[in-house]
Structures are given as C-alpha cells and as structure tokens.
N, CA and C atoms as a LAMMPS dump frame, in Angstrom:
ITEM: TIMESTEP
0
ITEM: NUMBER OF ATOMS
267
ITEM: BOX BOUNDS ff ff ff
-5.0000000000000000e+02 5.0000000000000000e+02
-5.0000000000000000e+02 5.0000000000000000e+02
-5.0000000000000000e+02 5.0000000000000000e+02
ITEM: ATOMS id mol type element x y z
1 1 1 N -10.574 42.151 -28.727
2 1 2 C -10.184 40.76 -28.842
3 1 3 C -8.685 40.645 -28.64
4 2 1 N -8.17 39.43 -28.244
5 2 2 C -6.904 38.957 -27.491
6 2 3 C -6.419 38.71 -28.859
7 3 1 N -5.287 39.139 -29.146
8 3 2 C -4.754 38.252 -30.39
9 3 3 C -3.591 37.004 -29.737
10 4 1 N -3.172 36.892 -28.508
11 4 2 C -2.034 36.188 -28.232
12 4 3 C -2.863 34.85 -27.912
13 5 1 N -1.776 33.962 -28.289
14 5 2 C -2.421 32.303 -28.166
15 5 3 C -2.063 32.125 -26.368
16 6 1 N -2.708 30.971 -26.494
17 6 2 C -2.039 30.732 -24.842
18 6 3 C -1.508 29.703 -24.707
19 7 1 N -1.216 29.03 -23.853
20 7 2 C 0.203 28.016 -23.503
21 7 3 C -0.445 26.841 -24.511
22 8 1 N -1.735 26.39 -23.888
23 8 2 C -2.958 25.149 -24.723
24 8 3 C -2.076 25.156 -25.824
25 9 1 N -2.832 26.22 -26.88
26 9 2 C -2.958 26.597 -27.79
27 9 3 C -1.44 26.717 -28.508
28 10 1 N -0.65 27.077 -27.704
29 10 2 C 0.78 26.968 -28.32
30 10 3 C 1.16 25.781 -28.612
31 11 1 N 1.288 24.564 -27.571
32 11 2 C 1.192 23.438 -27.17
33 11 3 C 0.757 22.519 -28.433
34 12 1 N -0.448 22.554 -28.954
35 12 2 C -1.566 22.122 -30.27
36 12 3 C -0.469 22.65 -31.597
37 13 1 N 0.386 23.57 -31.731
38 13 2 C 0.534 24.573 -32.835
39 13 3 C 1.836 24.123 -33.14
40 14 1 N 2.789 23.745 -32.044
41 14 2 C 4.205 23.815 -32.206
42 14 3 C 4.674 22.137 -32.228
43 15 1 N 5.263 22.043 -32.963
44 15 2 C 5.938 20.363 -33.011
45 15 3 C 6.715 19.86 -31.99
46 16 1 N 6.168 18.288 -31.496
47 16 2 C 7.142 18.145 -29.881
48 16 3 C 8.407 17.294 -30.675
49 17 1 N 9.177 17.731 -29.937
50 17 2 C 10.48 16.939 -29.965
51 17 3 C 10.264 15.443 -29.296
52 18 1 N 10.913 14.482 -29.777
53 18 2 C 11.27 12.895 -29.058
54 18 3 C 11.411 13.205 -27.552
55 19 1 N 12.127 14.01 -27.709
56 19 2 C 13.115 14.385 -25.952
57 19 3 C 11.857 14.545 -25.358
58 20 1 N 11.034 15.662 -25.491
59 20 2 C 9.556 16.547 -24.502
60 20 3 C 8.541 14.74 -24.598
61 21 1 N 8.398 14.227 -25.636
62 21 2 C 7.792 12.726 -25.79
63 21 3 C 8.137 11.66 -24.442
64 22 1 N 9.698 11.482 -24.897
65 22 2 C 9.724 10.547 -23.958
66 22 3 C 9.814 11.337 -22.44
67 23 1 N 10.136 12.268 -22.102
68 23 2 C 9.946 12.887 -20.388
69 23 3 C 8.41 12.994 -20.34
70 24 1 N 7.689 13.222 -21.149
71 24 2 C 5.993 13.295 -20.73
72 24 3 C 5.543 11.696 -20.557
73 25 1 N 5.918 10.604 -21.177
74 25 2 C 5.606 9.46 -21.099
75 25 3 C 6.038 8.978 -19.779
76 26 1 N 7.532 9.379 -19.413
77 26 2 C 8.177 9.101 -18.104
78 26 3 C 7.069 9.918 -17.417
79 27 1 N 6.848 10.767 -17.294
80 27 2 C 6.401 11.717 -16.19
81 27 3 C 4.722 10.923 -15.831
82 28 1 N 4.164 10.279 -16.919
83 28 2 C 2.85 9.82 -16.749
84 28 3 C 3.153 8.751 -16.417
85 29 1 N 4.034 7.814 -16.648
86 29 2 C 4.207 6.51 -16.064
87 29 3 C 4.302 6.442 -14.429
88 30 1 N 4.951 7.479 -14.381
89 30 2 C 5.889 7.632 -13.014
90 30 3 C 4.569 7.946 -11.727
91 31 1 N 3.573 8.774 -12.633
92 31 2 C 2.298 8.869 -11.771
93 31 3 C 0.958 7.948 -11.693
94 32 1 N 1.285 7.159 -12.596
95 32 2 C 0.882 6.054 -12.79
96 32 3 C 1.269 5.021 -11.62
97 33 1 N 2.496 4.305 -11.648
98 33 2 C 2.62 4.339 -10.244
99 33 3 C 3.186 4.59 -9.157
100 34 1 N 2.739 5.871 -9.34
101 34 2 C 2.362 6.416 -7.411
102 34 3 C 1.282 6.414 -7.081
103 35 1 N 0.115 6.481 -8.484
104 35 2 C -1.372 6.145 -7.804
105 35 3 C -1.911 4.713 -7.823
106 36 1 N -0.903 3.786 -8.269
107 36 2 C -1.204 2.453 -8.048
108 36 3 C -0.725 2.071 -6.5
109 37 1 N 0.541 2.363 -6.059
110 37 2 C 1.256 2.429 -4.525
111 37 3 C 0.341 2.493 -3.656
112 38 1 N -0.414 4.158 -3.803
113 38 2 C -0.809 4.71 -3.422
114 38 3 C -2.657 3.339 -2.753
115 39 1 N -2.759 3.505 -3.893
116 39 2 C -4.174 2.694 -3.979
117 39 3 C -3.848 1.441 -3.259
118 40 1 N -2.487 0.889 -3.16
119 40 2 C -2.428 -0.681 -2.479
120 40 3 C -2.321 -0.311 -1.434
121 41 1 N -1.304 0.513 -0.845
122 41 2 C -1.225 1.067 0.658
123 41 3 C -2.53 1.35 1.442
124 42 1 N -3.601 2.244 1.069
125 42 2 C -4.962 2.363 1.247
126 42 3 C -6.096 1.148 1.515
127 43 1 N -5.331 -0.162 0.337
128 43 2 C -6.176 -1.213 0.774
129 43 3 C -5.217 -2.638 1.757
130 44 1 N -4.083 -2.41 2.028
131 44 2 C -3.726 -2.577 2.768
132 44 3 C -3.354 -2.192 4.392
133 45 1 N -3.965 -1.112 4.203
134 45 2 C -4.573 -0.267 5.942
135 45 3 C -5.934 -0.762 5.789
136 46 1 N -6.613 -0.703 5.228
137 46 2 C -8.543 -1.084 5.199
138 46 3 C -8.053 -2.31 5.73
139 47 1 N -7.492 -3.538 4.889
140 47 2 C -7.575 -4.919 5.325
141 47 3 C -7.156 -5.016 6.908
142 48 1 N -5.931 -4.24 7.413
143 48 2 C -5.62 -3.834 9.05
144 48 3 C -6.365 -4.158 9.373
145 49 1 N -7.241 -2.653 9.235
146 49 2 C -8.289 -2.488 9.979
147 49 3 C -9.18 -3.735 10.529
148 50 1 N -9.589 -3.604 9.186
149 50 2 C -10.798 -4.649 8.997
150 50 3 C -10.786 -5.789 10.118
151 51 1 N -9.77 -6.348 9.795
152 51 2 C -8.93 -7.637 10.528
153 51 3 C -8.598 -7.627 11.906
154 52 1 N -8.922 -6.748 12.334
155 52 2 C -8.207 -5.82 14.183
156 52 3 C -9.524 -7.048 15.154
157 53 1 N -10.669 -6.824 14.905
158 53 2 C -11.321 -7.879 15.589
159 53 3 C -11.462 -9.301 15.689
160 54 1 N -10.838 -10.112 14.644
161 54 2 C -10.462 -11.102 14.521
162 54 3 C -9.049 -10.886 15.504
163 55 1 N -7.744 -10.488 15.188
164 55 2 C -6.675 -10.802 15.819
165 55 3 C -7.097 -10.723 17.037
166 56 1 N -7.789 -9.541 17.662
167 56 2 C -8.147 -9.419 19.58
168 56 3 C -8.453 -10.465 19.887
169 57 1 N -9.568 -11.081 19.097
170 57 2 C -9.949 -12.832 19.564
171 57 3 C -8.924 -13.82 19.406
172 58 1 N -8.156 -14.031 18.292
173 58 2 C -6.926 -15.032 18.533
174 58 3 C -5.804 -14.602 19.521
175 59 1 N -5.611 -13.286 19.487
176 59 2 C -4.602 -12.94 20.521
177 59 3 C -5.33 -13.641 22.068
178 60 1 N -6.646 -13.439 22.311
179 60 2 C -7.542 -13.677 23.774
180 60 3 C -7.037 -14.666 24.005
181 61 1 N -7.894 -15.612 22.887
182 61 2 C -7.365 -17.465 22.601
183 61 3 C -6.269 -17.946 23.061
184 62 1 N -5.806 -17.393 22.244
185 62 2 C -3.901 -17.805 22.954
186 62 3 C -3.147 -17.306 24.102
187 63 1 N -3.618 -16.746 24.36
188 63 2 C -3.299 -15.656 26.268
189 63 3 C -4.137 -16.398 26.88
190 64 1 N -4.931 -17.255 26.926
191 64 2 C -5.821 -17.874 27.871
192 64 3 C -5.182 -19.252 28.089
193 65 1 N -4.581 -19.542 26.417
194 65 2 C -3.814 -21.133 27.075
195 65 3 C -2.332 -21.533 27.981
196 66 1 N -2.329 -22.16 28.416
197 66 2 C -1.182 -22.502 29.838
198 66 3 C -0.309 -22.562 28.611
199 67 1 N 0.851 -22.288 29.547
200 67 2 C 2.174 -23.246 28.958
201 67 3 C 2.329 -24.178 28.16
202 68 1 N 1.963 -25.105 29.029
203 68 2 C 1.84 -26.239 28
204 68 3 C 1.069 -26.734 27.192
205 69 1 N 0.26 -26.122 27.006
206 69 2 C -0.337 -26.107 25.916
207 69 3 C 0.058 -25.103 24.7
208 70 1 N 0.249 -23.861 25.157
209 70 2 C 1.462 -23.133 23.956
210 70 3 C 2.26 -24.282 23.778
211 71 1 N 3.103 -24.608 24.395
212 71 2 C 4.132 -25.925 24.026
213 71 3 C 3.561 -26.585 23.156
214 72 1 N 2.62 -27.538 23.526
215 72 2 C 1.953 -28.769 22.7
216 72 3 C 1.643 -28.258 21.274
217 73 1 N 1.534 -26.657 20.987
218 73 2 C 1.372 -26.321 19.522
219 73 3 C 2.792 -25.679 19.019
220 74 1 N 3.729 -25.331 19.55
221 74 2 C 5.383 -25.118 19.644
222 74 3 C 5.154 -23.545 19.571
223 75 1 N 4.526 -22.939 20.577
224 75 2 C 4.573 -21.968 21.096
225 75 3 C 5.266 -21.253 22.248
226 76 1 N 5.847 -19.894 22.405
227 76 2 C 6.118 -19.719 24.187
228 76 3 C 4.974 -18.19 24.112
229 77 1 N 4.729 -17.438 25.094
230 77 2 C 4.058 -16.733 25.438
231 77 3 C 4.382 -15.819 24.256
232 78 1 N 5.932 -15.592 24.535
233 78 2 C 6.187 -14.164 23.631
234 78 3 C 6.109 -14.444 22.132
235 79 1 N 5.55 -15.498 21.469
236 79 2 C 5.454 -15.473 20.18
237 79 3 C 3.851 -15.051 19.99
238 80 1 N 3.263 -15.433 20.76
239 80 2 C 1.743 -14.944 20.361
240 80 3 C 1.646 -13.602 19.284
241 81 1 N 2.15 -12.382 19.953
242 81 2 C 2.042 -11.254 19.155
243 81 3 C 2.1 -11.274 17.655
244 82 1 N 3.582 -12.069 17.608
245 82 2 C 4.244 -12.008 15.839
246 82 3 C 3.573 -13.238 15.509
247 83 1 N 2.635 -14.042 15.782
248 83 2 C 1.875 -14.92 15.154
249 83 3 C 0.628 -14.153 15.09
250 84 1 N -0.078 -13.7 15.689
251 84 2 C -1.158 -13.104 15.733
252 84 3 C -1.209 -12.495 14.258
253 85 1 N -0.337 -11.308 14.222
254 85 2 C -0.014 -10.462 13.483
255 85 3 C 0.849 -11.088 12.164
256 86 1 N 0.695 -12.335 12.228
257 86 2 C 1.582 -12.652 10.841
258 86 3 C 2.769 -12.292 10.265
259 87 1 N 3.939 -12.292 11.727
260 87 2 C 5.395 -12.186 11.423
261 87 3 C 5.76 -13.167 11.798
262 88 1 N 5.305 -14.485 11.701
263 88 2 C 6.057 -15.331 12.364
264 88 3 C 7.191 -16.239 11.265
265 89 1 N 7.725 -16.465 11.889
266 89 2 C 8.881 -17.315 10.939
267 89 3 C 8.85 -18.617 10.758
C-alpha cells in the first residue's frame, strides 16, 4: 500500500488562502467567458450560413434592376453588396 496522498487529496487536506480563492474564481470566470464567446461566434457563423440562400436571391433581385430603379429606391449598383450583407449605413 501507497502511503503518500496525492495532489486531490492534498488539495481536500490543506487550507486555501484568499489569494489561491480569488485567482481560481478569476480563472473560472475567465473560462466562463471564453465558452460563452465561443458559443456566440458558433451561432453567429450557423446564422451566416443559414442566411447565404436568402442573400443570393436579394443580391439576384437587385442585380436584375436598371438604374433607375436602384435610384427610385436610393440605390447605385455598388451598394447592393453592403446592403445585401447588412453593412449599410
């Protein structure tokens, strides 16, 4: 039989200091969120995605209308993209 404890077991046995408290609280917060980041980034590529066949059709839509008719909605050709895509200003 082993008589030596192991890290666990030391861990359970020995009293934590404030200091080891608050860096373990930081340290779980801190991963806390990176897996929240993490999780929005993930559903903000899905929504991309998702959304890619809708924009091809409004992008079509709007590449099909003349001039002036971009005009008549206060459009020029080269804004289509950053409207499509929801950068528009």
């Amino acid at each position: 039989m082993d008589a030596r404890i192991t890290n666990t077991e030391a861990t359970l046995l020995l009293p934590r200091s404030s200091a080891a408290e608050r860096v373990e609280a930081i340290r779980l917060a801190a991963g806390r969120a990176r897996d929240a980041a993490l999780g929005r980034r993930i559903a903000q590529l899905a929504e991309r995605i998702l959304s890619l066949p809708a924009r091809w059709r409004a992008r079509a839509e709007l590449r099909s209308l003349t001039l002036r008719e971009l005009a008549d909605i206060g459009l020029t050709p080269g804004d289509i993209d950053r409207v499509v895509d929801g950068q528009a200003r």
